[in-house]
C-alpha positions in Angstrom: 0.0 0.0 0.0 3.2 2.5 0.7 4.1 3.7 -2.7 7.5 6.0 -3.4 7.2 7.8 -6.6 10.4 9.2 -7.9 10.9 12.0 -10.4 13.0 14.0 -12.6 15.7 11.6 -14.1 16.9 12.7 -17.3 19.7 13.2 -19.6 21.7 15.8 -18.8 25.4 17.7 -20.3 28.3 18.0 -17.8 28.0 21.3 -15.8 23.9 20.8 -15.8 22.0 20.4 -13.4 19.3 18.5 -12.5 16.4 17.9 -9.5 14.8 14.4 -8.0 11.8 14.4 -6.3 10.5 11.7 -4.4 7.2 11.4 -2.4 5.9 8.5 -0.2 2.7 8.1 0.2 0.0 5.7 1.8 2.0 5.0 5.2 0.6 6.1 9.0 3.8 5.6 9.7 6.7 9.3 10.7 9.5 9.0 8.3 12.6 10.0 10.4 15.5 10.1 7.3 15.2 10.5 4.1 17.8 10.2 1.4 19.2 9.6 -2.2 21.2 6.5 -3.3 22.9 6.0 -6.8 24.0 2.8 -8.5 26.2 1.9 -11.3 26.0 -1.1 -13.2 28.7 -3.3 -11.8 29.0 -1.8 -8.4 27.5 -1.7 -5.2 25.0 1.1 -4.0 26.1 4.1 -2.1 24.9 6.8 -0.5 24.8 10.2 -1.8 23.0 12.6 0.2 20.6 12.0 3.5 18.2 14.5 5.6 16.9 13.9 8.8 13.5 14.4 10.2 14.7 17.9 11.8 16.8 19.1 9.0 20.1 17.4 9.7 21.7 16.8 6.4 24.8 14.0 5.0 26.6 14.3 2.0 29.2 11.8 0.4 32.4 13.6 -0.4 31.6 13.5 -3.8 28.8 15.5 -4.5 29.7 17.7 -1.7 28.8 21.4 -2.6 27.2 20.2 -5.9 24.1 18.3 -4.9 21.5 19.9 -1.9 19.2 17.9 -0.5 15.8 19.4 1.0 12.5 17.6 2.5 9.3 18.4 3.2 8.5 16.7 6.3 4.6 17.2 6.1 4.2 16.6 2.3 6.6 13.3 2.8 8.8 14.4 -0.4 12.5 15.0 -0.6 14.1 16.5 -3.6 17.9 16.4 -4.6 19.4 19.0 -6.3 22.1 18.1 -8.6 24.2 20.5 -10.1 27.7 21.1 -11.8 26.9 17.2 -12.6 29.9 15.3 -14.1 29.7 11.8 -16.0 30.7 10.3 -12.9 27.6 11.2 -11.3 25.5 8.7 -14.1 23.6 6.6 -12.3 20.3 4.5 -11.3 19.2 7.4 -8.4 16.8 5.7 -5.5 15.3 7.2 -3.1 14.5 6.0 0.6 12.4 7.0 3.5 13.0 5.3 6.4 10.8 4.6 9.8 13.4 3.6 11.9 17.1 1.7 10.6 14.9 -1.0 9.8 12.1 -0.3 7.9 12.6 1.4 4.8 10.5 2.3 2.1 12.8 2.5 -1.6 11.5 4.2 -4.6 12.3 2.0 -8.2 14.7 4.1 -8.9 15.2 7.0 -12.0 18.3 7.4 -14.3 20.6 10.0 -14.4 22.4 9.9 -17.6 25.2 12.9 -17.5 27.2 13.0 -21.0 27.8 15.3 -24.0 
């Protein structure tokens, strides 16, 4: 019955920018983090950018000053904002909202193509 609905995957030139949105929808349940992960074929997931419940927010090194991540706690979305994006940064995007560490509810993921 919880659905996560991602948007805003695209194709994109190096130096673009680009923004997710995520919403969850359907649960009774407080989401206390939210956050964006990013896959390449090949390797493992990783973590890219998280936000807590009161605004508390994670970045990996490597989108550090680049990507910005912002929620709306009472809507239940959380958007990413991606800019200055490099071909490194082409990836399956997903996005989480988590209960506690765990119960988590995970979008299908969107795909962030970044190349001339």
């Amino acid at each position: 019955q919880v659905q996560v609905v991602e948007s805003g995957g695209g194709l994109v030139q190096p130096g673009g920018s680009l923004r997710l949105s995520c919403l969850v929808s359907g649960t009774p349940y407080s989401i206390y983090l939210r956050g964006w992960f990013r896959q390449v074929p090949g390797q493992r997931r990783e973590l890219v950018a998280t936000i807590t419940s009161g605004g508390t927010t994670n970045y990996a090194d490597s989108v550090k000053g680049r990507f910005f991540i912002v929620a709306d706690n009472a809507k239940n979305t959380v958007t990413l904002q991606m800019n200055s994006l490099k071909p490194e940064d082409t990836a399956v995007y997903y996005c989480r909202q988590s209960v506690d560490h765990s119960h988590h509810f995970w979008g299908d993921g969107t795909q962030v193509i970044v190349s001339a």
